[in-house]
Biopython code that builds the backbone (N, CA, C, O; Angstrom):
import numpy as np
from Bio.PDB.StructureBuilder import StructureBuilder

atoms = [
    (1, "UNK", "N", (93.088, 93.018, 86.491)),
    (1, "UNK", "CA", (92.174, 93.872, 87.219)),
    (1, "UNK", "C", (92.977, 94.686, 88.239)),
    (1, "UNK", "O", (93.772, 94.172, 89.026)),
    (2, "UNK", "N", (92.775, 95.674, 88.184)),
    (2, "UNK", "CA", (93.210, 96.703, 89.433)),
    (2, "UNK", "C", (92.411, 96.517, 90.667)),
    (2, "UNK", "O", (91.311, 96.008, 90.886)),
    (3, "UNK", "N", (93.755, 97.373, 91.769)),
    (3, "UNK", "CA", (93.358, 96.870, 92.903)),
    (3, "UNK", "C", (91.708, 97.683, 93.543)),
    (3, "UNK", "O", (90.969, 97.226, 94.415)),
    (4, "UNK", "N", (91.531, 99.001, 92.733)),
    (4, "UNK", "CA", (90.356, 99.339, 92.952)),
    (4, "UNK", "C", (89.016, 99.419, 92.390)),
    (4, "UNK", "O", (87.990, 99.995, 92.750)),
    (5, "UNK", "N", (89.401, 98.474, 91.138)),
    (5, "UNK", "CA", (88.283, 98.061, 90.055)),
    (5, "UNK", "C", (87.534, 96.453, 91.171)),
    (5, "UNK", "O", (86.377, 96.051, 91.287)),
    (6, "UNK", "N", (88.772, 95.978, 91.746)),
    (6, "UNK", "CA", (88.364, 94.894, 91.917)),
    (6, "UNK", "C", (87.623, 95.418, 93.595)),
    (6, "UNK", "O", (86.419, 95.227, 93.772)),
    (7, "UNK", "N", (88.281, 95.912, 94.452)),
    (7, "UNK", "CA", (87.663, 96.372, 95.669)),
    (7, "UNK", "C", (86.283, 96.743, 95.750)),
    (7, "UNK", "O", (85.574, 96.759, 96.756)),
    (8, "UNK", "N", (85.899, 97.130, 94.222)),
    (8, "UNK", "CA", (84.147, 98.379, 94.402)),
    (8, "UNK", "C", (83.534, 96.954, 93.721)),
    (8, "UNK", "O", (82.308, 96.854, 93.782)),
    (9, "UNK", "N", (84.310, 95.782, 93.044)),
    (9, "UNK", "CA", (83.157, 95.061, 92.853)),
    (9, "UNK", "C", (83.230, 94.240, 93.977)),
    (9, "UNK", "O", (82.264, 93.476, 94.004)),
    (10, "UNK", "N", (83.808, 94.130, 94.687)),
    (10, "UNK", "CA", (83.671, 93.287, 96.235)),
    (10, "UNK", "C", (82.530, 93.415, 96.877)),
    (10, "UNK", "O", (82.048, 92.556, 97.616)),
    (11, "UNK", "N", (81.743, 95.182, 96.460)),
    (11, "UNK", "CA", (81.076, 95.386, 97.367)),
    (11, "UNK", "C", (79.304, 94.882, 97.106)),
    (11, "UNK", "O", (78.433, 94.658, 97.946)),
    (12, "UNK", "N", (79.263, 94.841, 95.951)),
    (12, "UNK", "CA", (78.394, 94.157, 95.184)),
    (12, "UNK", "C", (77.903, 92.661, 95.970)),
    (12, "UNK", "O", (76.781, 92.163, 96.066)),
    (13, "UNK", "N", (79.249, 92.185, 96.480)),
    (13, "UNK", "CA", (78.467, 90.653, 97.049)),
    (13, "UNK", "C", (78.865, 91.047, 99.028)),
    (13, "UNK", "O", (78.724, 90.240, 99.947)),
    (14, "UNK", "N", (79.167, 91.931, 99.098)),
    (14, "UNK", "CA", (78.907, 92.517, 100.611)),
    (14, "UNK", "C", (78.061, 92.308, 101.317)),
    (14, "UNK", "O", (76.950, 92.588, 100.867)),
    (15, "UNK", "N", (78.110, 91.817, 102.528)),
    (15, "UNK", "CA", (76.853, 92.051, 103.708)),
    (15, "UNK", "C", (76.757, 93.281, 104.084)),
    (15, "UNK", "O", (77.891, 93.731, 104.253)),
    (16, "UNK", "N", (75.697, 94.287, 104.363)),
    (16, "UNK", "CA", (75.889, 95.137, 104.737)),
    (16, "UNK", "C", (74.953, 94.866, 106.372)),
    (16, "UNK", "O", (73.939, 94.282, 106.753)),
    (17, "UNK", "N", (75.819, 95.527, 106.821)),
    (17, "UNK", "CA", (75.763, 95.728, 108.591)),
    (17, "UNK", "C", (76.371, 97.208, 109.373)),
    (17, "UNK", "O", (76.922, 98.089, 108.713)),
    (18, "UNK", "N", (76.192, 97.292, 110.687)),
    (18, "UNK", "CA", (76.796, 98.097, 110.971)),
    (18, "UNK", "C", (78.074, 98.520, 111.073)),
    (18, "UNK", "O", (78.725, 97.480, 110.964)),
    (19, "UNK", "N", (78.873, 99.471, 111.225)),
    (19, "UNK", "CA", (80.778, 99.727, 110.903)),
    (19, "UNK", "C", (81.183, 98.383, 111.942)),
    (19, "UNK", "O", (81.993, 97.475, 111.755)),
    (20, "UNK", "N", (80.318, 98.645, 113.042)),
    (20, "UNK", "CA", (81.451, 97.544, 114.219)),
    (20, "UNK", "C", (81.349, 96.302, 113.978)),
    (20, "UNK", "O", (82.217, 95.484, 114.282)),
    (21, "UNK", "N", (79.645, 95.872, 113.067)),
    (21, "UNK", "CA", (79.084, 94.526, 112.805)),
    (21, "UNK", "C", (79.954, 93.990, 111.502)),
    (21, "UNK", "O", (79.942, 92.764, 111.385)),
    (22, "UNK", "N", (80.590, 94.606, 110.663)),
    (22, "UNK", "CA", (81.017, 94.378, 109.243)),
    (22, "UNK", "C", (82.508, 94.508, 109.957)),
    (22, "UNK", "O", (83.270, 93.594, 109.644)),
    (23, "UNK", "N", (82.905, 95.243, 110.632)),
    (23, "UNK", "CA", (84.157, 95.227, 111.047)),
    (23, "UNK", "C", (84.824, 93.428, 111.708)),
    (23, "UNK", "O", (85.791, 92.744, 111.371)),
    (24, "UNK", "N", (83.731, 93.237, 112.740)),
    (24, "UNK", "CA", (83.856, 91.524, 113.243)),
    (24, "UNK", "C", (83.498, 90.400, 112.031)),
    (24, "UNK", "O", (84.095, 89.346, 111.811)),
    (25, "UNK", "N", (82.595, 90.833, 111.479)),
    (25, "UNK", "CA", (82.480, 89.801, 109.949)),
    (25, "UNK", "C", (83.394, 89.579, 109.072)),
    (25, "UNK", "O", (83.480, 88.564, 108.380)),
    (26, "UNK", "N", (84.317, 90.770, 109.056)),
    (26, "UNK", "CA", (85.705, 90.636, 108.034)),
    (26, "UNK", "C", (86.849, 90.273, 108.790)),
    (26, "UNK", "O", (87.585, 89.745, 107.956)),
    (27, "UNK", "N", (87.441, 90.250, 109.924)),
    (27, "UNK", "CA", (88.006, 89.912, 110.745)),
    (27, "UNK", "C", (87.937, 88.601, 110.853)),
    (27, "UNK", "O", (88.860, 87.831, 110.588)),
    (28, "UNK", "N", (86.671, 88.249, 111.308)),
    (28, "UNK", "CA", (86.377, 86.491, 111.415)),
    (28, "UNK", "C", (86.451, 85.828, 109.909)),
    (28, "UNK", "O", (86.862, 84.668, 109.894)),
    (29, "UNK", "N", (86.065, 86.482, 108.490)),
    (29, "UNK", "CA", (86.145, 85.882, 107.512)),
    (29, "UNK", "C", (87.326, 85.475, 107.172)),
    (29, "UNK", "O", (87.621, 84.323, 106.853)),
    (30, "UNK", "N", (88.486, 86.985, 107.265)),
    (30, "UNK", "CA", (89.792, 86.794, 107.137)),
    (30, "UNK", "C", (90.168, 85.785, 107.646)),
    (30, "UNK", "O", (90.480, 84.880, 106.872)),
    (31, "UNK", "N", (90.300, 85.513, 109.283)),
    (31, "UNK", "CA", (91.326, 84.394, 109.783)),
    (31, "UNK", "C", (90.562, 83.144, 109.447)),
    (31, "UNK", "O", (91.329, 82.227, 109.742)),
    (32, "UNK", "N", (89.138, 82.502, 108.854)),
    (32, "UNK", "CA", (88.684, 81.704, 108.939)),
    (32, "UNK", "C", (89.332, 81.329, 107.263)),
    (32, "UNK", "O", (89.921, 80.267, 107.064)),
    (33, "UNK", "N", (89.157, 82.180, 106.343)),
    (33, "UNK", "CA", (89.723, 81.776, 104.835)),
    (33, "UNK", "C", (91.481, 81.717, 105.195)),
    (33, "UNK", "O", (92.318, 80.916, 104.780)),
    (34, "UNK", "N", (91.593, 82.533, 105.840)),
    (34, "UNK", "CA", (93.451, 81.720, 106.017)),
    (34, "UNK", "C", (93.205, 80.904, 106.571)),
    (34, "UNK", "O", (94.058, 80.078, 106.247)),
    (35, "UNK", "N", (92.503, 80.415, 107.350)),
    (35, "UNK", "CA", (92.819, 78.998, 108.069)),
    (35, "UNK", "C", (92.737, 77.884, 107.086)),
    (35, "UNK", "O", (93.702, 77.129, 106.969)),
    (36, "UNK", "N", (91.447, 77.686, 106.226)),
    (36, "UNK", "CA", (91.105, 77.460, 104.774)),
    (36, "UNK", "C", (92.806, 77.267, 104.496)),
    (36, "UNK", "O", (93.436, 76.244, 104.765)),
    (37, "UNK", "N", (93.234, 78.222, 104.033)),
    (37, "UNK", "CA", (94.750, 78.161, 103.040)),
    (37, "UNK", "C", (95.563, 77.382, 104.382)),
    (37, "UNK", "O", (96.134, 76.320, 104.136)),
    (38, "UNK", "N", (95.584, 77.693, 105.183)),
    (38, "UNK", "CA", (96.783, 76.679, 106.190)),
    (38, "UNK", "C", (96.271, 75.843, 106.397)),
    (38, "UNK", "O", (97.026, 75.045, 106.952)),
    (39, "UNK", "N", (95.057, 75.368, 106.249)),
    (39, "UNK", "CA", (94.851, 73.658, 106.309)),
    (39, "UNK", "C", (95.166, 72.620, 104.925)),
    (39, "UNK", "O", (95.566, 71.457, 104.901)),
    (40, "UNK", "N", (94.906, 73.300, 104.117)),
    (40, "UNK", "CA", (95.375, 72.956, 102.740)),
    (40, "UNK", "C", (96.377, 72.476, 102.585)),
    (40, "UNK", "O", (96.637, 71.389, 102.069)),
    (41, "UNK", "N", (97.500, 73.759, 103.314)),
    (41, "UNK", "CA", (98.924, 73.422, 103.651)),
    (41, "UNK", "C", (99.767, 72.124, 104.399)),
    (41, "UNK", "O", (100.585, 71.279, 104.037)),
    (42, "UNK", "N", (99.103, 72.470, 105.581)),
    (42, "UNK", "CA", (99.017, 71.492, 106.380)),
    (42, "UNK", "C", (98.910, 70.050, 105.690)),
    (42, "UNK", "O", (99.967, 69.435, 105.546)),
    (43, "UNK", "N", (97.925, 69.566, 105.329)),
    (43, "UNK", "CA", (97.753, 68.105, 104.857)),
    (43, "UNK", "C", (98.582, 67.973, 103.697)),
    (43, "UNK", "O", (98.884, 66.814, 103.412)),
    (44, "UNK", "N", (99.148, 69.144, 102.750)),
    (44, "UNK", "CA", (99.889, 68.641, 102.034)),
    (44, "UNK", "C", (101.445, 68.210, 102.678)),
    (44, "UNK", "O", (102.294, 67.405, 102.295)),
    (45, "UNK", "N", (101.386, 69.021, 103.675)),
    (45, "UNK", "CA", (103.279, 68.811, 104.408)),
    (45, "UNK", "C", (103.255, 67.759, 105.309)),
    (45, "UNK", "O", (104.059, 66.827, 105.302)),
    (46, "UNK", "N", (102.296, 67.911, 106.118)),
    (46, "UNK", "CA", (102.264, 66.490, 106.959)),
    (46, "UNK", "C", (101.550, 65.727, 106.233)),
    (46, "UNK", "O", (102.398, 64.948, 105.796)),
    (47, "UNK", "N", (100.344, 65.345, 105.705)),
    (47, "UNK", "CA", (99.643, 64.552, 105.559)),
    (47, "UNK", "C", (99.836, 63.798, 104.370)),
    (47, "UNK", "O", (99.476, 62.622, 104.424)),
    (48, "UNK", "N", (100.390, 64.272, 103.173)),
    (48, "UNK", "CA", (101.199, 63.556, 102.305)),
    (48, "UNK", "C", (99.637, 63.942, 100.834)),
    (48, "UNK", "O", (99.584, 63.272, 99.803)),
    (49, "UNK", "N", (98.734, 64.946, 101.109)),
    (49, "UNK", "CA", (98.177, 65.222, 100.333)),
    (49, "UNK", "C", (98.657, 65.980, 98.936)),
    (49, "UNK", "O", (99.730, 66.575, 98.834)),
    (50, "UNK", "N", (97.812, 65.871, 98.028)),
    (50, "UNK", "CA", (98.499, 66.749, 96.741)),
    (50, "UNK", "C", (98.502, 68.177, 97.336)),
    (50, "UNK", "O", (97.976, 68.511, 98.398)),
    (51, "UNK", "N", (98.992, 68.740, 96.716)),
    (51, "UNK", "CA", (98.773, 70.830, 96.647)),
    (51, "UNK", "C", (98.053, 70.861, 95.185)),
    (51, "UNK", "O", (98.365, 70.764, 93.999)),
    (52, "UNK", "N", (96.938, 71.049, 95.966)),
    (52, "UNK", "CA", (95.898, 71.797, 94.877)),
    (52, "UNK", "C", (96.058, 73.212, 94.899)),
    (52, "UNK", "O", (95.919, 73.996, 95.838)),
    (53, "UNK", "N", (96.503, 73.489, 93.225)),
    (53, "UNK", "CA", (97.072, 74.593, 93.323)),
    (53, "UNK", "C", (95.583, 75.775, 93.188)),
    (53, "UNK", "O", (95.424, 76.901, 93.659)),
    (54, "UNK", "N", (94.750, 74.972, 92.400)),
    (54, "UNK", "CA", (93.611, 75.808, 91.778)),
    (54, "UNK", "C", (92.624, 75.752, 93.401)),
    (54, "UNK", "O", (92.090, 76.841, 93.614)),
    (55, "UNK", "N", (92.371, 74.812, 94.367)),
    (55, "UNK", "CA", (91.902, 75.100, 95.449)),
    (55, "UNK", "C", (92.193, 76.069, 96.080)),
    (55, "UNK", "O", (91.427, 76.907, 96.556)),
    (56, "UNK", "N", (93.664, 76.011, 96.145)),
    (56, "UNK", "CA", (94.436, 77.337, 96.711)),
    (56, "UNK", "C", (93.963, 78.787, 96.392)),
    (56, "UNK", "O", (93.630, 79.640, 97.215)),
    (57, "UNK", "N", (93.995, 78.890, 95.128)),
    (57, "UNK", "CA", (93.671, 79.951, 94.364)),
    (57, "UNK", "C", (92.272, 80.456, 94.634)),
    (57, "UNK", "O", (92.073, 81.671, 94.641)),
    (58, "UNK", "N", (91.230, 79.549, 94.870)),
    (58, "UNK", "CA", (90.413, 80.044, 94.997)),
    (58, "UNK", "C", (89.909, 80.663, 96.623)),
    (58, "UNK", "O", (89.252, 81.631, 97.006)),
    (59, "UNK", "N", (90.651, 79.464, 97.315)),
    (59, "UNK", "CA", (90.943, 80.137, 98.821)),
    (59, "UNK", "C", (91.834, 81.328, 98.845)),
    (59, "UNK", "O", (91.567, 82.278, 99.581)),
    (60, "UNK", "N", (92.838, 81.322, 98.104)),
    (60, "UNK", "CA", (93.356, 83.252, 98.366)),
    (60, "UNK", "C", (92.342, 83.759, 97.751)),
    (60, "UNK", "O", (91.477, 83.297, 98.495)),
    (61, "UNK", "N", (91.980, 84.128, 97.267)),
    (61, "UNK", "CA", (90.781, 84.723, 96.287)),
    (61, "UNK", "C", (89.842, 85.035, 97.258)),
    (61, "UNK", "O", (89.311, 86.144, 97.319)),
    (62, "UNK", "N", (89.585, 84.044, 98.086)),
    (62, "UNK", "CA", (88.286, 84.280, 99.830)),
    (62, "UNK", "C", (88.645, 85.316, 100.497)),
    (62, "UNK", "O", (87.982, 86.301, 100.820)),
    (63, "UNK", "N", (90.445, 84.883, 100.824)),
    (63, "UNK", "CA", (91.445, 85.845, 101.449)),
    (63, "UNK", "C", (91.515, 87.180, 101.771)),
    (63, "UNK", "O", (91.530, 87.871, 102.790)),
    (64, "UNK", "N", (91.573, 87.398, 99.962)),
    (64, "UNK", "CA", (91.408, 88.623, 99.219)),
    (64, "UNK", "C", (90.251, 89.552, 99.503)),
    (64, "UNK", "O", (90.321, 90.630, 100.092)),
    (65, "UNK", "N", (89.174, 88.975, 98.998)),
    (65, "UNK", "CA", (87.489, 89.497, 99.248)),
    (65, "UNK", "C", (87.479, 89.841, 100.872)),
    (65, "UNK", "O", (87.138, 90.949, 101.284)),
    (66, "UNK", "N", (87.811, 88.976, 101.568)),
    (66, "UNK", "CA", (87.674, 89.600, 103.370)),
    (66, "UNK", "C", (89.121, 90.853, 103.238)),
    (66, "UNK", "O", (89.075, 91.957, 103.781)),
    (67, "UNK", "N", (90.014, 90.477, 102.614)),
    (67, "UNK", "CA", (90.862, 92.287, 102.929)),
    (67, "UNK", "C", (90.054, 93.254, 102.571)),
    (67, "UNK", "O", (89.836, 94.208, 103.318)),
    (68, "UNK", "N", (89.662, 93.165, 101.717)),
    (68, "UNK", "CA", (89.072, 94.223, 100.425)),
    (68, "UNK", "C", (87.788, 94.611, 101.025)),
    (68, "UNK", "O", (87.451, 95.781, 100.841)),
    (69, "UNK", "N", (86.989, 93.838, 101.723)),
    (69, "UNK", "CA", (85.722, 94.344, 102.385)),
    (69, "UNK", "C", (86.128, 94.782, 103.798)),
    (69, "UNK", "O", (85.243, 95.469, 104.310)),
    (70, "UNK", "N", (87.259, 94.583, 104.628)),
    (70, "UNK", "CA", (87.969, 95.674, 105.644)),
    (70, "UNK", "C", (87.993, 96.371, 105.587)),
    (70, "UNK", "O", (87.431, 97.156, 106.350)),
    (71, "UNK", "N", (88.775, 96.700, 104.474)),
    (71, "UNK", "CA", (89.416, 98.395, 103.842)),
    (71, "UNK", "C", (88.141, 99.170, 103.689)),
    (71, "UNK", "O", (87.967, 100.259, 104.236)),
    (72, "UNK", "N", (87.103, 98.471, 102.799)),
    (72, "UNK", "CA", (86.258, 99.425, 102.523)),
    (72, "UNK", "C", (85.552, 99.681, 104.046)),
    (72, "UNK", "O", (85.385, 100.681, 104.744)),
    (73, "UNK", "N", (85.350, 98.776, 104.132)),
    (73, "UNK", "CA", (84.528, 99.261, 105.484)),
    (73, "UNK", "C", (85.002, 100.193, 106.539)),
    (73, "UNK", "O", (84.278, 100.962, 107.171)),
    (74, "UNK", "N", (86.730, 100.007, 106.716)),
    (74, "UNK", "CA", (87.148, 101.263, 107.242)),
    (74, "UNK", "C", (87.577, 102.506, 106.440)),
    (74, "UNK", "O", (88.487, 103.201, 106.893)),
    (75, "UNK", "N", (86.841, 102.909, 105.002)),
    (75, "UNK", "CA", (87.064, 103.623, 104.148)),
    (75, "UNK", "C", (88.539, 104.131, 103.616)),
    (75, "UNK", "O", (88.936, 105.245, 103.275)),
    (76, "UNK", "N", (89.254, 102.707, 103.697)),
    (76, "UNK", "CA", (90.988, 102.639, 103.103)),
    (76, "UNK", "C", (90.778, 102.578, 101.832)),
    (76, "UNK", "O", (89.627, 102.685, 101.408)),
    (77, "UNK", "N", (91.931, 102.379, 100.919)),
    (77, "UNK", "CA", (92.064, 102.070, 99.695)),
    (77, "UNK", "C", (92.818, 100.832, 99.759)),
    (77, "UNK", "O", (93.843, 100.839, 100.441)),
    (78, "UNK", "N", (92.519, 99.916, 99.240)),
    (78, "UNK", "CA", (93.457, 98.344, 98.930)),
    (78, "UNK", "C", (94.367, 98.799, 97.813)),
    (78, "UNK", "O", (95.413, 98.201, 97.558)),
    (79, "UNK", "N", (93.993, 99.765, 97.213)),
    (79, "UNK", "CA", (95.708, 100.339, 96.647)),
    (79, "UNK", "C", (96.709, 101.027, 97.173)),
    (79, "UNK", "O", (97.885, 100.924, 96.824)),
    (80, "UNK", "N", (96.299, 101.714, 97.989)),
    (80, "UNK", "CA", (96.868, 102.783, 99.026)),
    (80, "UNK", "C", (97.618, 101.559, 99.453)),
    (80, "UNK", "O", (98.834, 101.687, 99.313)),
    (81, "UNK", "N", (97.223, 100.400, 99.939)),
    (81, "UNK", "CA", (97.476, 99.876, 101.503)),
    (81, "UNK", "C", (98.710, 98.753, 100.518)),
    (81, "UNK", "O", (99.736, 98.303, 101.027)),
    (82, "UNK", "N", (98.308, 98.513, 99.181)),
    (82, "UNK", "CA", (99.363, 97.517, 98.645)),
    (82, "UNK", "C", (100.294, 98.340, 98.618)),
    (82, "UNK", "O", (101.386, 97.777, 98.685)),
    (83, "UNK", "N", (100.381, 100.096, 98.508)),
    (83, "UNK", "CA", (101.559, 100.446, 97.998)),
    (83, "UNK", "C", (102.218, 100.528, 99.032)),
    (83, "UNK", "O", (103.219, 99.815, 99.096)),
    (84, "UNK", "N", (101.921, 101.332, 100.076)),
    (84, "UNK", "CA", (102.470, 101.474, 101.750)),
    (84, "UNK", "C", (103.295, 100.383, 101.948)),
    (84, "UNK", "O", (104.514, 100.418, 102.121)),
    (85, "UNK", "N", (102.440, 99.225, 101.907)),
    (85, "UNK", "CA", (103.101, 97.660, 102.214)),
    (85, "UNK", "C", (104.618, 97.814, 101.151)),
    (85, "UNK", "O", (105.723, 97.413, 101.518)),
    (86, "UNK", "N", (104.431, 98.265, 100.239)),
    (86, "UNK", "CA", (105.428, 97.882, 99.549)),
    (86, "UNK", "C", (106.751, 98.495, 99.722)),
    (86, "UNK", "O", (107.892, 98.051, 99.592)),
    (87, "UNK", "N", (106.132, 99.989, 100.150)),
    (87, "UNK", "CA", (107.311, 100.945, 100.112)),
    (87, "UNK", "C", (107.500, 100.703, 101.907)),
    (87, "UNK", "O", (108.462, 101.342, 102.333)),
    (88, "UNK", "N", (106.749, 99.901, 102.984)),
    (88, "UNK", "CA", (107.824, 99.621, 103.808)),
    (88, "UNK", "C", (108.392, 98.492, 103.669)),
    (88, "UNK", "O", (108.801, 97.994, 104.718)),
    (89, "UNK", "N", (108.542, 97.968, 102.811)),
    (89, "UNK", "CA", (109.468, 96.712, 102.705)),
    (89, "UNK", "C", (110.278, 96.936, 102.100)),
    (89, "UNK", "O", (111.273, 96.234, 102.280)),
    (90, "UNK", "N", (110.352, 97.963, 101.095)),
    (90, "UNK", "CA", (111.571, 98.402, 100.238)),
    (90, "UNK", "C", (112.494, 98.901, 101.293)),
    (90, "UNK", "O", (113.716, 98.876, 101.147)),
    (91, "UNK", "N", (111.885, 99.367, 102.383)),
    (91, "UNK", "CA", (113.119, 100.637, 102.892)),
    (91, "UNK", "C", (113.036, 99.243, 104.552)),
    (91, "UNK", "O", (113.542, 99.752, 105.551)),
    (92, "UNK", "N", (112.656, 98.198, 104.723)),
    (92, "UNK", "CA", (113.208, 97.383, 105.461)),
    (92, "UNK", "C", (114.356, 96.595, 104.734)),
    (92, "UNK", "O", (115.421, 96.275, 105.263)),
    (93, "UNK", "N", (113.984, 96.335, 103.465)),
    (93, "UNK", "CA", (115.253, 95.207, 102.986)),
    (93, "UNK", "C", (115.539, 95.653, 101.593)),
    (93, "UNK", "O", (115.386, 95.026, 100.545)),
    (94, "UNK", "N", (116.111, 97.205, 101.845)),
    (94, "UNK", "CA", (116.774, 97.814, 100.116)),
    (94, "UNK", "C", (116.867, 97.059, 99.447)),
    (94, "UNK", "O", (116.366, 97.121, 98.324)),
    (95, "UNK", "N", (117.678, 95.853, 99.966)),
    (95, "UNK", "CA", (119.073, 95.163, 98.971)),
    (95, "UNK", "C", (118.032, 93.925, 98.209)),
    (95, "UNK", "O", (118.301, 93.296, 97.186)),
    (96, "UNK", "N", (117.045, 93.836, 98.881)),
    (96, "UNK", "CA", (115.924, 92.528, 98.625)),
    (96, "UNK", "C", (115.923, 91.757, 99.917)),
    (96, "UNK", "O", (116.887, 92.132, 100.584)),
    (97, "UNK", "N", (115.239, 90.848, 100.523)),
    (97, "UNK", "CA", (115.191, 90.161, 101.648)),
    (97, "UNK", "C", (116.352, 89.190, 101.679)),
    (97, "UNK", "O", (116.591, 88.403, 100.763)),
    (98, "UNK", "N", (117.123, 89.307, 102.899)),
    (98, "UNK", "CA", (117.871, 88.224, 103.617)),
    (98, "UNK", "C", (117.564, 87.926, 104.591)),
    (98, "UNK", "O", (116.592, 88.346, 105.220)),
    (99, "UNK", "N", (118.547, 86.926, 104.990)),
    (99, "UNK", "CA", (118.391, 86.719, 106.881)),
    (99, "UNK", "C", (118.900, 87.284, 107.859)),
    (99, "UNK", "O", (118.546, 87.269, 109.038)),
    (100, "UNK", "N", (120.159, 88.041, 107.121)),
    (100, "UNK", "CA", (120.845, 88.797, 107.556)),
    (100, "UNK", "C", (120.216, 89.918, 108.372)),
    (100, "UNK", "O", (120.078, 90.184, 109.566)),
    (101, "UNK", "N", (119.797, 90.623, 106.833)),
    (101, "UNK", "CA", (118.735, 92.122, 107.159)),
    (101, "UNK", "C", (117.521, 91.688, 108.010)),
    (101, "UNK", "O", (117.053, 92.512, 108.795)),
    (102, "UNK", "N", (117.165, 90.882, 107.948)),
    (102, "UNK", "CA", (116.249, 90.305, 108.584)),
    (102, "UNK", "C", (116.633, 90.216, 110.627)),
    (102, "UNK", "O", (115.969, 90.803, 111.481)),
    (103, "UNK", "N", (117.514, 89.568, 110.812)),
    (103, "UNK", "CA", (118.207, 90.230, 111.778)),
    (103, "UNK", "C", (118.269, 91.320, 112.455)),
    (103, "UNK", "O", (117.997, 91.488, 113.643)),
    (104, "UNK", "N", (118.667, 92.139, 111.610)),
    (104, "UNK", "CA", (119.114, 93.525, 111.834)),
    (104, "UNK", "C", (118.178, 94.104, 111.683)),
    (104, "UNK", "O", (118.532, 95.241, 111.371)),
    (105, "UNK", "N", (117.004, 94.036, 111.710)),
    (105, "UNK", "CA", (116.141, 95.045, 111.360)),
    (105, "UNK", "C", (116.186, 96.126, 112.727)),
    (105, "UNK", "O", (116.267, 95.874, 113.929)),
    (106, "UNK", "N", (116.090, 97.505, 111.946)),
    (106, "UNK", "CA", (116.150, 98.618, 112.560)),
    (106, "UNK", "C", (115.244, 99.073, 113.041)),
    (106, "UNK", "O", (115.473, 99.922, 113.902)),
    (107, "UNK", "N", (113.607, 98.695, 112.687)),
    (107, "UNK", "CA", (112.337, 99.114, 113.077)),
    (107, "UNK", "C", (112.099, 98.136, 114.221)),
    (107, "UNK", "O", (111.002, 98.179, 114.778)),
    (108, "UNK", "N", (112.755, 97.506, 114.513)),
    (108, "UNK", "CA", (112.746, 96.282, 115.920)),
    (108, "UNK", "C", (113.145, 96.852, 117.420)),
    (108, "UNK", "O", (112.648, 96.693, 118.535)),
    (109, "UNK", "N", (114.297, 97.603, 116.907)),
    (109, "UNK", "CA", (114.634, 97.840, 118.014)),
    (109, "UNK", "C", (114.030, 99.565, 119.188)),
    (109, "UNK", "O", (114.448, 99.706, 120.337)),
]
sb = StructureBuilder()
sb.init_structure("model")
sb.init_model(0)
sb.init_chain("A")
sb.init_seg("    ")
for serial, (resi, resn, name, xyz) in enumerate(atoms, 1):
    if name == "N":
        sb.init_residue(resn, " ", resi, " ")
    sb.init_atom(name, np.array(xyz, "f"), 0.0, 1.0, " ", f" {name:<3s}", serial, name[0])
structure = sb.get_structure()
């Protein structure tokens, strides 16, 4: 699925509210489904739990749906915004990521 086949069906299971009301709903969904994925984490590193990989999956998947209902709501593209992401990471770490470049980063200083 593409990133904007999948964004317009996001909107289908959408709350609709006002820009500022949908704006705090995706915000709070976001950090509440990552928290979801870092607790997961969590009990598997400390707590000595399995990694459910398919739990996981379906918690990024939550992840996902709160980016994707951001964007729209601030009338972005979640393709636009994967590619941007991509092409500034290309031109932070040409060579591929180190620790080195990582270091050195030039947009830091």
């Amino acid at each position: 699925m593409r990133f904007d086949e999948y964004q317009k069906l996001t909107q289908a299971t959408a709350a609709r509210f006002d820009k500022d009301k949908m704006l705090v709903i995706g915000a709070l969904g976001l950090g509440g489904e990552s928290g979801e994925v870092i607790d997961h984490i969590k009990k598997y590193y400390g707590h000595g739990h399995d990694l459910d990989k398919e739990e996981l999956k379906k918690e990024l998947g939550d992840v996902l749906w709160y980016i994707a209902y951001l964007a729209s709501t601030l009338g972005l593209d979640l393709e636009d915004i994967a590619t941007m992401n991509i092409e500034k990471l290309k031109k932070r770490y040409p060579e591929g990521f180190s620790k080195e470049a990582s270091l050195k980063r030039s947009d830091l200083k």
